[in-house]
C-alpha positions in Angstrom: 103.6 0.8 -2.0 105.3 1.5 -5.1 105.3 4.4 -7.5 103.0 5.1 -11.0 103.1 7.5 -13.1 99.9 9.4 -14.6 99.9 11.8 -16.9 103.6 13.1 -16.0 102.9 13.0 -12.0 104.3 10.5 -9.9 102.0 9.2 -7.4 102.4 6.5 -4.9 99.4 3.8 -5.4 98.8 2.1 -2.2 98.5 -1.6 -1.8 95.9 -2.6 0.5 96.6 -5.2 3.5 93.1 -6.8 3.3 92.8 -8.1 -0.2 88.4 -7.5 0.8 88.9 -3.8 0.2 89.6 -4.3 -3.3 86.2 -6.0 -4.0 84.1 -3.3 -5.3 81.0 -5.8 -3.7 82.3 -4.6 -0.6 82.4 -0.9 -1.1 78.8 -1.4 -2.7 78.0 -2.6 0.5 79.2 -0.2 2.6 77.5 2.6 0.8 74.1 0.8 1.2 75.1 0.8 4.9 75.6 4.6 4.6 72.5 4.6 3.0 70.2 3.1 5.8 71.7 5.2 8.1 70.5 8.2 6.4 67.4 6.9 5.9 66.7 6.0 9.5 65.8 9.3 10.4 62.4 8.6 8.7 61.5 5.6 11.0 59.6 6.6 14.3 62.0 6.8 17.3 60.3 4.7 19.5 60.2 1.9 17.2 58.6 -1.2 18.8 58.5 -3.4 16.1 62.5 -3.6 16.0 62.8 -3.0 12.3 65.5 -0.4 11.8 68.0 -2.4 14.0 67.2 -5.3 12.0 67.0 -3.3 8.6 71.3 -2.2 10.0 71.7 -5.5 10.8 71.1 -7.2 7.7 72.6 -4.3 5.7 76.0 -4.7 7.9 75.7 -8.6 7.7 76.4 -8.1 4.0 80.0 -6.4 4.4 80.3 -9.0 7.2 79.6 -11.9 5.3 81.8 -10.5 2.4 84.6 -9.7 4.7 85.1 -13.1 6.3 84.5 -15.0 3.4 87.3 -13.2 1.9 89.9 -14.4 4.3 88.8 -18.3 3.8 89.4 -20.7 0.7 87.1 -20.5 -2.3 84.7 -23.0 -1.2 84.3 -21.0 1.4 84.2 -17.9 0.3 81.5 -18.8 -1.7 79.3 -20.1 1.2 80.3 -16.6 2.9 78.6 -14.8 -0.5 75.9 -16.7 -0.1 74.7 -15.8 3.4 75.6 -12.3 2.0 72.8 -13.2 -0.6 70.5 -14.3 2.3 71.4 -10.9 4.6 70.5 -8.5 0.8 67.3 -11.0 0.9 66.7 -10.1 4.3 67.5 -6.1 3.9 65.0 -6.6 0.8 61.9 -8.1 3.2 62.9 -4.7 5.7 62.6 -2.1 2.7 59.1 -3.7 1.8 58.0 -3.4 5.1 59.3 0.2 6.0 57.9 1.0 3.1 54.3 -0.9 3.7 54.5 0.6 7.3 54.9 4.4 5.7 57.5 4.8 7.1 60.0 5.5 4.2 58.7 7.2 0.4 58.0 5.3 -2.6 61.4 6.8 -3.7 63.4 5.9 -1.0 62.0 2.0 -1.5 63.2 2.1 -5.4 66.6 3.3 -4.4 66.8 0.5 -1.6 65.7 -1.8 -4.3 68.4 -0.8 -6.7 70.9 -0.8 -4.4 70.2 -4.2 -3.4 69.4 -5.3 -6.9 73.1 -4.1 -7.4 74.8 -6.3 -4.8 72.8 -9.6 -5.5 74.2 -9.1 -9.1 77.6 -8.0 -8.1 77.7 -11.0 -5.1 76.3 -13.3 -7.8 78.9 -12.2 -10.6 81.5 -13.1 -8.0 80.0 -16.5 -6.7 80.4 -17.5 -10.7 83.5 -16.5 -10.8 85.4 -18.0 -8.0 83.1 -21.5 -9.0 84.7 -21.4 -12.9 88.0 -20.6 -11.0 87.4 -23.9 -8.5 86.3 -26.2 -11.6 89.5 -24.8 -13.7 91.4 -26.3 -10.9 89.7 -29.4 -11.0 90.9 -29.7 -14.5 93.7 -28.9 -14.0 94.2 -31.6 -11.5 92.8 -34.0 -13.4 94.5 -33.5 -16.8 98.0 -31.6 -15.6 97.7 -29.5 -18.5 95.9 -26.0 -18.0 95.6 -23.1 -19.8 94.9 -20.1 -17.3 92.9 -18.0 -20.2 90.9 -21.5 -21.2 87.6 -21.1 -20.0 88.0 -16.8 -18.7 85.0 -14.5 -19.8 85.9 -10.9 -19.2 82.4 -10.0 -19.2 81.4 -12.1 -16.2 84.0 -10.2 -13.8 80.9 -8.8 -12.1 77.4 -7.8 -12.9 78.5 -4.6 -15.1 81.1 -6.7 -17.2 84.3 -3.9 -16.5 87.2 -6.1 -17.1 89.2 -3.6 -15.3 88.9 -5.4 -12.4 90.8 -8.5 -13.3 92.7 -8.5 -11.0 90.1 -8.9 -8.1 89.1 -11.9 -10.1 92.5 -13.4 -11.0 93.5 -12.9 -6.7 90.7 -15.7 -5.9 91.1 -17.6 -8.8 95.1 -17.6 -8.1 94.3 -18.8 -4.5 95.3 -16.0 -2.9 93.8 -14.9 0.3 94.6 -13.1 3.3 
């Protein structure tokens, strides 16, 4: 922890352990998880068909998938965004079919959508990222001379282009991980 000061306060910013809870993928992902379980008072309670565990499933197999990749090299990491990819797919398949099966509105199904629309972008973003960041280093190794702002694109931090997040970005390209 160390001190800041904003707007004439002094206020203690806290540095988090886990590096994952600065990725705003995973916070993304944790409100879609508060989401479904909102919207799981819609389905039926005697649900035979299995859906809304599978529906949490898949929507907490995104935060998983984040999490753990996270703590592993980039190569790896990116693998982990991948299946994250696969488990938004997955959460995508469940919304259609809730919504097919009436048992959520045409309105909850759009927000779904957008949420998930949101994290493949913002997963996506991330995947690009952390592969410029691998081929930089390849350069790098190859040609022992390597400009760190060479080949950066601010706007390709994550799906909404806010720079302000560099530093999420420059942690994995750094090689930094848990």
């Amino acid at each position: 922890m160390y001190n800041t000061e904003e707007k004439g306060e002094v206020t203690e910013k806290v540095i988090p352990f886990f590096r994952f809870e600065d990725l705003r993928l995973y916070h993304k992902s944790l409100d879609y998880i508060n989401w479904i379980q909102d919207v799981n008072i819609l389905f039926p309670e005697n649900d035979n068909t299995g859906i809304v565990s599978r529906f949490n499933a898949s929507a907490r197999n995104i935060t998983f998938y984040i999490v753990e990749g996270s703590a592993r090299n980039k190569t790896q990491f990116v693998h982990y965004l991948k299946m994250a990819k696969t488990a938004i797919r997955e959460c995508l398949i469940m919304t259609t079919i809730a919504y097919r099966a009436n048992f959520i509105t045409e309105t909850y199904e759009q927000e779904s959508r957008q949420f998930l629309m949101e994290l493949t972008k913002m997963s996506g973003a991330l995947i690009s990222s952390l592969q410029r960041a691998q081929s930089n280093n390849a350069s790098y190794q190859n040609n022992g001379n390597y400009n760190n702002n060479s080949n950066y694109n601010s706007n390709n931090i994550e799906s909404d282009g806010n720079s302000s997040h560099e530093n999420e970005r420059q942690n994995y390209v750094d090689g930094n991980t848990i």
